[in-house]
C-alpha positions as CSV (number, residue, x, y, z in Angstrom):
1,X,95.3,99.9,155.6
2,X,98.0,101.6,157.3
3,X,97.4,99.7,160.4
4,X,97.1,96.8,158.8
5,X,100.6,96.9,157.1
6,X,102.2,98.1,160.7
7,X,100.8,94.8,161.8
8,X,101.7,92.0,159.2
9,X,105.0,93.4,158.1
10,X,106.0,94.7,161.6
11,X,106.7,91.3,161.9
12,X,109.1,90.8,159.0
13,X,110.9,93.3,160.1
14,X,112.4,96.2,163.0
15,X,109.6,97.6,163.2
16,X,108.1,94.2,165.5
17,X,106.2,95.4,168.6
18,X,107.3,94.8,171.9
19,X,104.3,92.1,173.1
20,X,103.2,90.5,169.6
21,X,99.4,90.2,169.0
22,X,98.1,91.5,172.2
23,X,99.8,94.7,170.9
24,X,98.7,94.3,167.3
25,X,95.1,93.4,167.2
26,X,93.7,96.3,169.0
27,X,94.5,98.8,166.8
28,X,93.4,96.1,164.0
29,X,89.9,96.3,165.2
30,X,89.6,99.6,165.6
31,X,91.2,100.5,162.1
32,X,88.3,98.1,160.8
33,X,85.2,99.4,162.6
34,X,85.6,102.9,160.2
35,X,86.5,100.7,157.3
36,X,83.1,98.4,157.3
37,X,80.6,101.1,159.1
38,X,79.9,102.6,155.6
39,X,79.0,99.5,154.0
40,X,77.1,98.0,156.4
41,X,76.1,100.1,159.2
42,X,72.3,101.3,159.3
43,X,73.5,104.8,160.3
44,X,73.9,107.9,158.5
45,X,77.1,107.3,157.9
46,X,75.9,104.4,155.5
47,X,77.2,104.8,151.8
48,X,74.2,104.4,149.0
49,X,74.8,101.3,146.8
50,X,77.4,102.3,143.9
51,X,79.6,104.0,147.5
52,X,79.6,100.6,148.6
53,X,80.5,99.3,145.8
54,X,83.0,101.3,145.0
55,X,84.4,101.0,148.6
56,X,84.8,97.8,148.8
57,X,85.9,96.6,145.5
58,X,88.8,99.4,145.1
59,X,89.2,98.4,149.1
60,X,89.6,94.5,148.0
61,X,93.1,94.6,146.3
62,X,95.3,96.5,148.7
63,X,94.8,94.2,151.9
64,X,97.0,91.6,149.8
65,X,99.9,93.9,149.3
66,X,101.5,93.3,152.8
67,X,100.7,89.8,152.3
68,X,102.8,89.8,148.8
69,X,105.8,90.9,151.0
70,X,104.8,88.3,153.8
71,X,105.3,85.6,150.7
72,X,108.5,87.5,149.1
73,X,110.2,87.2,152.9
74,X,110.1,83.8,152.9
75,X,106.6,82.7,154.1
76,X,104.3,81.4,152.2
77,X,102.1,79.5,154.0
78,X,101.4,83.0,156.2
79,X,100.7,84.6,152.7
80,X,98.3,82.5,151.6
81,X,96.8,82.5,155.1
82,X,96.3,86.6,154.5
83,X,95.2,86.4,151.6
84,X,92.8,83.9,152.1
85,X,91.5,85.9,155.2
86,X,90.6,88.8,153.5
87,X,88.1,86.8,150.9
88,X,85.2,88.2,153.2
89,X,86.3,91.8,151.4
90,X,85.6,90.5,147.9
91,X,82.9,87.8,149.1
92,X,80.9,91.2,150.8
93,X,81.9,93.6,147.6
94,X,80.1,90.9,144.9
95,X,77.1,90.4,148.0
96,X,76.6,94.1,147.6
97,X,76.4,94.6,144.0
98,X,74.2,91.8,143.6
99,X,71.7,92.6,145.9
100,X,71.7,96.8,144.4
101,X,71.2,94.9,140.9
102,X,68.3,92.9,142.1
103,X,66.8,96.0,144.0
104,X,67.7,98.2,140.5
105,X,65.6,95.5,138.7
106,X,62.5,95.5,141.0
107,X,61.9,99.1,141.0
108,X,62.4,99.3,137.5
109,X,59.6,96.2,136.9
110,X,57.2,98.2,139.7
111,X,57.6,101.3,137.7
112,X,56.7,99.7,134.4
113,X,52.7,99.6,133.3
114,X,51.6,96.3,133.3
115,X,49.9,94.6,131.0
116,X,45.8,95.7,132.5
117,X,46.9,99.7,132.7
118,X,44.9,101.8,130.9
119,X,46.6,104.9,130.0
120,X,44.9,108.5,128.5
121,X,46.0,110.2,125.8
122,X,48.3,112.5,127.8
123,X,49.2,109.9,129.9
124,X,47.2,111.9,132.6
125,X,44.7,108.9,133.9
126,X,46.3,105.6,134.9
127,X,44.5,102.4,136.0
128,X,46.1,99.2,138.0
129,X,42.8,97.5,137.9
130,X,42.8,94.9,135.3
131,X,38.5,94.8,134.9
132,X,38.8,98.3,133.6
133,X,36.3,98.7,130.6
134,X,34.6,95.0,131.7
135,X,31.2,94.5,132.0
136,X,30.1,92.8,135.0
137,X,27.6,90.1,134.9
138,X,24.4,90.9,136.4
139,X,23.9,94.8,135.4
């Protein structure tokens, strides 16, 4: 987030490194390869679903701060332009709760007897056959 300030208001500003974007960017990328490897990275370093979650949607605000100073300084058509480039943030963030609620629901549906279990006492035996108790024709 750091970087990403240096970058956008850097410009505004003294603080306006010497060779503009080619000076800029680099650092940009490599400030958001940590950010996005625990969300979507297949690694170890992968959060589990409410990490994500939480990442990115507590992530999702800050991004706009710099671009609330770009706006107060004079520009808004830059503003909007930051703003509007960091919708992939909250677009990803709603992506990934809904796909852990859909996975939440299937497991909890698999893990629910269906309607052909047959079930002891105890709770011991369990069936998934639904021709449990049936006779077949012919014996």
């Amino acid at each position: 987030m750091l970087t990403y300030a240096w970058a956008v208001l850097g410009d505004l500003g003294t603080l306006r490194p010497p060779g503009g974007a080619l000076v800029t960017q680099p650092p940009l990328l490599a400030a958001a390869v940590p950010f996005w490897l625990p969300v979507l990275a297949r690694t170890r370093h992968r959060l589990g679903d409410a990490g994500r979650c939480l990442h990115l949607f507590l992530a999702a605000p800050l991004p706009d701060l710099p671009a609330v100073g770009v706006v107060a300084a004079g520009r808004p058509a830059a503003g909007l332009a930051m703003i509007t480039g960091m919708l992939p943030v909250g677009v990803t963030a709603a992506a990934v709760t809904w796909a852990w609620v859909n996975r939440e629901e299937r497991e909890a549906l698999a893990a629910e007897p269906g309607p052909g279990d047959a079930h002891c006492a105890n709770g011991a035996f369990t069936s998934r056959s639904s021709t449990v108790g049936t006779a077949k024709p012919g014996r």
